[in-house]
DRENMARVO-596807 format. One record per residue (C-alpha): residue number from 1; x, y, z. Coordinates in steps of 0.2 Angstrom, whole numbers, plus 5000, padded with zeros to 4 digits. Last residue first. Layout:
BEGIN
{NUM, {X, Y, Z}}
...
END
This chain:
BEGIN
{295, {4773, 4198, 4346}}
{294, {4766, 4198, 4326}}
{293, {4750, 4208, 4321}}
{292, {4745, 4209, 4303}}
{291, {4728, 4221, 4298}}
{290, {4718, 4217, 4280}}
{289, {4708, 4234, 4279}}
{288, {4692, 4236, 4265}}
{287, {4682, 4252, 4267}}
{286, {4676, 4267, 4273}}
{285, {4683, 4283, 4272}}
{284, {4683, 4302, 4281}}
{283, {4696, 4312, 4276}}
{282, {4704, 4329, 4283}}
{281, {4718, 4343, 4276}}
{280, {4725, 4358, 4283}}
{279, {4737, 4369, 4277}}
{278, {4737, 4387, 4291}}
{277, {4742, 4403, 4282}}
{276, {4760, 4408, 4273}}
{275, {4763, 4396, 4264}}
{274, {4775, 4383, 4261}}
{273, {4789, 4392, 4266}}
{272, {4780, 4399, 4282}}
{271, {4777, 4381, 4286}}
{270, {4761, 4378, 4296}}
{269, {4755, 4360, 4292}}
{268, {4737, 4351, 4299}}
{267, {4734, 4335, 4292}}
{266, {4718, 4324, 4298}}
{265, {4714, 4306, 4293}}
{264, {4699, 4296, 4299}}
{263, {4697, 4278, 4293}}
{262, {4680, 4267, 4296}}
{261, {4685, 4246, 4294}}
{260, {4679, 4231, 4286}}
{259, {4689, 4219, 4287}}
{258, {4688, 4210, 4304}}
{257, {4672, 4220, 4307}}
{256, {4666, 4237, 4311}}
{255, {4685, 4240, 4313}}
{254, {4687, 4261, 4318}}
{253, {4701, 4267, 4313}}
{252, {4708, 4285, 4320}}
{251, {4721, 4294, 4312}}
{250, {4732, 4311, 4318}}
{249, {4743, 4321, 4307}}
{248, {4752, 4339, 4315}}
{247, {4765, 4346, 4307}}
{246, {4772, 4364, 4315}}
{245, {4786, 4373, 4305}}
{244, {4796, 4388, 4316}}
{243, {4808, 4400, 4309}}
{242, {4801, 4406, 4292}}
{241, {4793, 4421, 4300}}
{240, {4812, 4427, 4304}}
{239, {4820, 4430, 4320}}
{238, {4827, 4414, 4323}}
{237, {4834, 4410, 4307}}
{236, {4850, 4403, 4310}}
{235, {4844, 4390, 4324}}
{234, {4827, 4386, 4314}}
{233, {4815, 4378, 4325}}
{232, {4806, 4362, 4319}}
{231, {4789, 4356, 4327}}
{230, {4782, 4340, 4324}}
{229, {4765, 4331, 4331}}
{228, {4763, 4314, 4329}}
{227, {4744, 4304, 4329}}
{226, {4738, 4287, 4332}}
{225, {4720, 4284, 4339}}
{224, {4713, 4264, 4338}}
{223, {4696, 4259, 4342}}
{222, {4694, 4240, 4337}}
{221, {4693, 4238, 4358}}
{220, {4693, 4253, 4366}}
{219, {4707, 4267, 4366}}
{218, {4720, 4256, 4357}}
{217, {4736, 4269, 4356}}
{216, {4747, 4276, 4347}}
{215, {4754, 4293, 4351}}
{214, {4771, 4301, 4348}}
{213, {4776, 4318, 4350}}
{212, {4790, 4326, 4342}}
{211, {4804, 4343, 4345}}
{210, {4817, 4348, 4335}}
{209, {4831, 4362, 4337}}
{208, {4835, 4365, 4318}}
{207, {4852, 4366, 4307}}
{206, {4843, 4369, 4289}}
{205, {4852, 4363, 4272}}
{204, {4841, 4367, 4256}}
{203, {4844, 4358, 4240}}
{202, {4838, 4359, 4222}}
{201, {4846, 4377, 4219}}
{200, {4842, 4382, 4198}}
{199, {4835, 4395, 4204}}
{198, {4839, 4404, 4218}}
{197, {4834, 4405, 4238}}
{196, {4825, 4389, 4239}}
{195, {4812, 4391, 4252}}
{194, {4798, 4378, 4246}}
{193, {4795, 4385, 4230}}
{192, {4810, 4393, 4219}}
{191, {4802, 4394, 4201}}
{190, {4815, 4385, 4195}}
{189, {4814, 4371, 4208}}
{188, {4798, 4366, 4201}}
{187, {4802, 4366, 4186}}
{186, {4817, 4357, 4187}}
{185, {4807, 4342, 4197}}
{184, {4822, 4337, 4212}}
{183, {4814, 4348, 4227}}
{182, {4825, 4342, 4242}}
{181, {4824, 4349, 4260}}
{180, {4835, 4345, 4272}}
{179, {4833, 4346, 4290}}
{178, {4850, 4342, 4300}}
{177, {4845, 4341, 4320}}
{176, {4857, 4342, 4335}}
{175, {4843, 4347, 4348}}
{174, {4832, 4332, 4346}}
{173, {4820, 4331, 4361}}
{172, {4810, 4317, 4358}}
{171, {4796, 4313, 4365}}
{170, {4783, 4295, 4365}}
{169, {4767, 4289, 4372}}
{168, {4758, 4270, 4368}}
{167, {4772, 4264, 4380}}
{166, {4771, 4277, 4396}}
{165, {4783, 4289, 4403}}
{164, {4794, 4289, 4389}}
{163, {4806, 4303, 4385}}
{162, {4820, 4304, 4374}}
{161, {4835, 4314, 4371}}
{160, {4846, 4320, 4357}}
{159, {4848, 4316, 4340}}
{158, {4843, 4320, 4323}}
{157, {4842, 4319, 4305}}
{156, {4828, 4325, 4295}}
{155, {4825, 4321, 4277}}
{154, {4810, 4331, 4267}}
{153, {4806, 4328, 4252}}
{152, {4799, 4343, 4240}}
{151, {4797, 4340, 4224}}
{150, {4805, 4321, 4227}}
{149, {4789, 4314, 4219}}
{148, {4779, 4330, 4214}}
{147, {4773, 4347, 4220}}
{146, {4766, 4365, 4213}}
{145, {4761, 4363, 4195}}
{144, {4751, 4377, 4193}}
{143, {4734, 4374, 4185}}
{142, {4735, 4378, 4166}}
{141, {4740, 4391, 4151}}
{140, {4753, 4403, 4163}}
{139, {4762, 4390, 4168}}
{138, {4775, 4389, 4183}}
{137, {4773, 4402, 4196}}
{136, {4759, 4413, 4189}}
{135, {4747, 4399, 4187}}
{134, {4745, 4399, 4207}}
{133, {4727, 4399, 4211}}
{132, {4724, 4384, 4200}}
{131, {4736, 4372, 4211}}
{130, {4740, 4356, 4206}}
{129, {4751, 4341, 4214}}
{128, {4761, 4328, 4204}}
{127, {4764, 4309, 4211}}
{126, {4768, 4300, 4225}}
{125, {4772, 4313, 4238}}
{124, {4787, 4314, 4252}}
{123, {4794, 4314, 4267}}
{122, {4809, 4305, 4277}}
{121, {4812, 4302, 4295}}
{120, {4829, 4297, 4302}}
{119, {4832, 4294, 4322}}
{118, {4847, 4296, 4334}}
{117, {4840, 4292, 4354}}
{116, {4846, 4295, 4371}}
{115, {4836, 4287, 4380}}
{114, {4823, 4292, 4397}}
{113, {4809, 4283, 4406}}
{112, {4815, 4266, 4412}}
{111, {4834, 4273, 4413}}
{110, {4847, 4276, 4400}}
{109, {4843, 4267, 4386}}
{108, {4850, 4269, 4368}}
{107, {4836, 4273, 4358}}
{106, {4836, 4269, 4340}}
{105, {4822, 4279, 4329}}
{104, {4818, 4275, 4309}}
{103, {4804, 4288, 4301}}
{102, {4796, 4284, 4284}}
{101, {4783, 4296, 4275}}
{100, {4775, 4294, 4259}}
{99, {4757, 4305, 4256}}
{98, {4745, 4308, 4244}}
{97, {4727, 4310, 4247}}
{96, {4712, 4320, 4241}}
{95, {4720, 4320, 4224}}
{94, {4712, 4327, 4210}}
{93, {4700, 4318, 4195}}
{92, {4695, 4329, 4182}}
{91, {4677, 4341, 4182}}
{90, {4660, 4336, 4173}}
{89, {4654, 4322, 4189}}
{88, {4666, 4326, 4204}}
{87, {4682, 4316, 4204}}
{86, {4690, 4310, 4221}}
{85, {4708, 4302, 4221}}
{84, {4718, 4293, 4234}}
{83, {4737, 4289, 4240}}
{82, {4743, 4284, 4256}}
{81, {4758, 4280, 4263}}
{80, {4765, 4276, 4282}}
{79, {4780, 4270, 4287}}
{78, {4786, 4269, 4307}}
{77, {4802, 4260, 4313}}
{76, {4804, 4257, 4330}}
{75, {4822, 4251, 4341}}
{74, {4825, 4251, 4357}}
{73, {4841, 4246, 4365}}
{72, {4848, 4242, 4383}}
{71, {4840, 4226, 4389}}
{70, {4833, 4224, 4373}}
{69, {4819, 4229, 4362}}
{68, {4811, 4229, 4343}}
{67, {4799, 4238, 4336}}
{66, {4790, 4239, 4321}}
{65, {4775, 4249, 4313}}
{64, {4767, 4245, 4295}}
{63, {4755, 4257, 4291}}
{62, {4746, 4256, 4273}}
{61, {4733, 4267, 4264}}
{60, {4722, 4264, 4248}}
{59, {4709, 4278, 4240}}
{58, {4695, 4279, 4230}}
{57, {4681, 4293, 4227}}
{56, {4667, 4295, 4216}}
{55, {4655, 4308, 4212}}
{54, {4637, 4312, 4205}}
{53, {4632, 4328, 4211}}
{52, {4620, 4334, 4221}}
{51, {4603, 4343, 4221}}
{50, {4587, 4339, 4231}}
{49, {4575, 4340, 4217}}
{48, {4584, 4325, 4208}}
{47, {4577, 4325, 4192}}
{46, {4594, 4322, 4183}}
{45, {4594, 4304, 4194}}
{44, {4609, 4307, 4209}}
{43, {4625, 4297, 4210}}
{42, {4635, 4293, 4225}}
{41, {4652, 4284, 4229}}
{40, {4666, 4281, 4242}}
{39, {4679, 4268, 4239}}
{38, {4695, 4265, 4253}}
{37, {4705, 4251, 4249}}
{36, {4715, 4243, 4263}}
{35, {4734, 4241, 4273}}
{34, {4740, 4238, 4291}}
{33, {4755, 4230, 4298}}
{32, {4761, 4230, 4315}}
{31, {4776, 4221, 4318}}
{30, {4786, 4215, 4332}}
{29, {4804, 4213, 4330}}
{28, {4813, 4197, 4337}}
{27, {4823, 4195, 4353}}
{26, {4831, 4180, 4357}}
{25, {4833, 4178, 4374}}
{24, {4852, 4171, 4379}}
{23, {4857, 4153, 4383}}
{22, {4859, 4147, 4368}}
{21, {4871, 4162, 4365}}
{20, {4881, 4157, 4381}}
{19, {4884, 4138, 4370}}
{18, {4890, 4144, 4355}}
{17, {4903, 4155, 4366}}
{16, {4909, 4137, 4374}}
{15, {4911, 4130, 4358}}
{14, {4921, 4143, 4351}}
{13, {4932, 4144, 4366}}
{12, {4935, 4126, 4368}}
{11, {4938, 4126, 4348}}
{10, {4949, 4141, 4346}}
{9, {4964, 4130, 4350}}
{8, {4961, 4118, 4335}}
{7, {4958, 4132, 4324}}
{6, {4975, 4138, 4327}}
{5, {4983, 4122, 4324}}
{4, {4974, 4118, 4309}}
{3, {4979, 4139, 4302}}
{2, {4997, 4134, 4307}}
{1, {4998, 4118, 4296}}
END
């Protein structure tokens, strides 16, 4: 009898609640989804004067950015894969582009320009990575195996402030940031790749100062430039080579149609752990794009 009776008194202000939420905006996310086949081909007659070799290459991407906004909040969440394979007539098929990377950001707003934000990003691969220079690390009777899923991954936690001066530009400035670094292929881990101190560690724990930039934006119409630069700096090791990691990736798409599309994609990584020069990679692909757009 008691539970009627107090249901009975929460009606007025039930109803009256039900009827404030009418009244407020409804705010959705907006998406921005991207995803398409890449396939590059040429062959050459065994006369060919002009020399070349027969080759093929395929590749699929896909970008899904969301955000969503209120009076107070922002939120974006960013993923971005690829995975793509070239093969040169006589030799095995490599990758020319393997990449899984997802990074979540909520803002608390503090002013038009400024928030205080806490973000996750994660990184990773789809599937095993090759070097031939390296057969000293792993195995000594073919190409080194040097990277896999979750060999390494990288999850970054972090918050501090950001800074906005205009939509298609973002930057953080995270200065409580947990970098971890995951490398979960025995192997891999044994032979102590990617800063691991001893085998048999799987897990490395870095408290960095981090800094990003954001940019994503239509330069002309069917022109779009996105790119994010990352740099992490080691608190406990400041004095060491291994202190700062630079990633760079930048992508332009060019729609020649509604489907068909031009993709440039450029990587650039400096991580003494890694190695000790300049990583870069760069590719050039036409093909196939379906794009989704909801406001």
């Amino acid at each position: 009898m008691k539970k009627y009776l107090l249901l009975l008194l929460l009606i007025p202000f039930l109803t009256k609640l039900s009827a404030q939420s009418d009244s407020l905006p409804v705010i959705k996310w907006k998406h921005n989804f991207q995803t398409g086949i890449n396939l590059n081909q040429s062959s050459f007659s065994d006369n060919w004067k002009g020399g070349g070799v027969n080759s093929y290459a395929a590749g699929w991407f896909l970008n899904h950015v969301g955000t969503r906004e209120s009076d107070k909040w922002a939120l974006r969440s960013d993923l971005q894969m690829a995975l793509g394979f070239l093969e040169n007539q006589g030799d095995k098929a490599r990758k020319n582009s393997d990449r899984i990377f997802y990074d979540f950001k909520a803002g608390y707003k503090l002013n038009s320009k400024w928030n205080f934000f806490g973000s996750v990003n994660f990184l990773t691969q789809f599937i095993e990575g090759y070097d031939s220079k390296l057969k000293s690390k792993v195995n000594e009777t073919k190409d080194s195996l040097i990277s896999n899923l979750f060999a390494p991954a990288y999850l970054t936690s972090s918050f501090g402030m950001e800074y906005k001066p205009v939509p298609f530009l973002q930057m953080r400035f995270g200065v409580g940031t947990l970098r971890q670094t995951f490398v979960l292929d025995e192997k891999i881990a044994n032979a102590q790749l990617y800063g691991l101190k001893n085998p048999g560690d799987k897990v490395r724990n870095q408290a960095v100062l981090q800094y990003v930039v954001n940019f994503d934006k239509e330069l002309v119409k069917n022109i779009n430039l996105k790119w994010r630069y990352m740099v992490n700096f080691d608190y406990f090791n400041a004095s060491k080579p291994n202190a700062f990691v630079h990633i760079f990736n930048a992508n332009l798409t060019l729609k020649a149609t509604k489907y068909i599309s031009t993709n440039v994609a450029f990587n650039l990584i400096k991580d003494y752990d890694q190695d000790k020069n300049i990583q870069f990679s760069q590719v050039l692909a036409l093909g196939v794009m379906y794009q989704y757009n909801r406001q």
